[in-house]
C-alpha atoms as a printed R data frame, in Angstrom:
   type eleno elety resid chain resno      x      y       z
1  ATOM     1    CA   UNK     A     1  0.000  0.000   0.000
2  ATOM     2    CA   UNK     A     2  1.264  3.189  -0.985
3  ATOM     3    CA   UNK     A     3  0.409  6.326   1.184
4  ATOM     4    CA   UNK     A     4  1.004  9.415  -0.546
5  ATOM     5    CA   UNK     A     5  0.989 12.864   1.955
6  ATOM     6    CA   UNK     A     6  0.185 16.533   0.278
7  ATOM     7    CA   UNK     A     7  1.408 19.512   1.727
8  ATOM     8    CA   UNK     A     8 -1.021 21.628   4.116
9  ATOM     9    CA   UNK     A     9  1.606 24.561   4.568
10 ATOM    10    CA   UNK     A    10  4.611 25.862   4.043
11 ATOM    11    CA   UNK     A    11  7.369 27.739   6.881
12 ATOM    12    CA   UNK     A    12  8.262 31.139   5.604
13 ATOM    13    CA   UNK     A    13 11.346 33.082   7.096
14 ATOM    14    CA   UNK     A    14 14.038 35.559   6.120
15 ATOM    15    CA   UNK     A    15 17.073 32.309   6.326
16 ATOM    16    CA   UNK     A    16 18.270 31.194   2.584
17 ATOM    17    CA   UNK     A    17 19.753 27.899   4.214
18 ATOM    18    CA   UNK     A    18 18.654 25.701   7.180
19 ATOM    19    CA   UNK     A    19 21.428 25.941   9.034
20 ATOM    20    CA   UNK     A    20 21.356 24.479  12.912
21 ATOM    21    CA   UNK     A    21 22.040 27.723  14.677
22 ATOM    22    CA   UNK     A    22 20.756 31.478  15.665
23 ATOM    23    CA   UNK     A    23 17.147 30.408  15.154
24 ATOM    24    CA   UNK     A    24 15.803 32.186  18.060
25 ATOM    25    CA   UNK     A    25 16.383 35.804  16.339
26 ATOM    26    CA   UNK     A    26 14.330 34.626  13.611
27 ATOM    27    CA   UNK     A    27 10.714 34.910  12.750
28 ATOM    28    CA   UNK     A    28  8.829 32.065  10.875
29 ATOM    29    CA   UNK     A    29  5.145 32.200   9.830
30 ATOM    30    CA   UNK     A    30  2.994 29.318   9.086
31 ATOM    31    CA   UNK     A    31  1.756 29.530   5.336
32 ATOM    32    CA   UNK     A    32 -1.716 27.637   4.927
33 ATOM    33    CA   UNK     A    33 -1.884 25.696   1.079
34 ATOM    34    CA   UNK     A    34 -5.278 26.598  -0.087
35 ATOM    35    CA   UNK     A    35 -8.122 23.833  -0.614
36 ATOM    36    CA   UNK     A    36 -7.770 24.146  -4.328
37 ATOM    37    CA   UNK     A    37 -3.909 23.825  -4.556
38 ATOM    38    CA   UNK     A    38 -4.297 20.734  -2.631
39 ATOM    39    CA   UNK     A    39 -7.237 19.468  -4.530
40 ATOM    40    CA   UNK     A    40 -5.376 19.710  -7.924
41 ATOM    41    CA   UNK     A    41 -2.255 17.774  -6.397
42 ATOM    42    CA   UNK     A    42 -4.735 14.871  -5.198
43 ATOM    43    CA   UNK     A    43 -6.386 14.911  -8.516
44 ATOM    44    CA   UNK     A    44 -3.690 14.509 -10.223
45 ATOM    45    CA   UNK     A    45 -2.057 12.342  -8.222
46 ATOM    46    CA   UNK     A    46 -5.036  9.885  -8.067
47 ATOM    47    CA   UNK     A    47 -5.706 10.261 -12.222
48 ATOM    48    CA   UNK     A    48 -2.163  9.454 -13.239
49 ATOM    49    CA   UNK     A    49 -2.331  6.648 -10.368
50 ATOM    50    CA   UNK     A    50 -5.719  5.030 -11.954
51 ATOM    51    CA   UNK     A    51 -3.228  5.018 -15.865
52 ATOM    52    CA   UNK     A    52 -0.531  3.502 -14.219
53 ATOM    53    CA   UNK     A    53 -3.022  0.423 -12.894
54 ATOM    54    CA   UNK     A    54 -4.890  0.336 -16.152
């Protein structure tokens, strides 16, 4: 069985790389996907899933 997991949000912040250090002096908001983004990327996933099995 194959679970496949689509994105609800995304971390935004001023830091180009993900480095392990200094995170306290930086802010980070919490991006919500939209319904419809989301619903696409299922769609799609699930129709090119069903022609693969066919």
């Amino acid at each position: 069985m194959e679970i496949k997991l689509i994105p609800i949000a995304k971390v935004k912040n001023s830091r180009k790389t993900p480095t392990d250090d200094y995170w306290e002096e930086v802010i980070s908001e919490i991006e919500l996907c939209t319904l419809e983004i989301n619903m696409k990327k299922f769609l799609l996933h699930y129709l090119i899933n069903l022609n693969l099995q066919t």
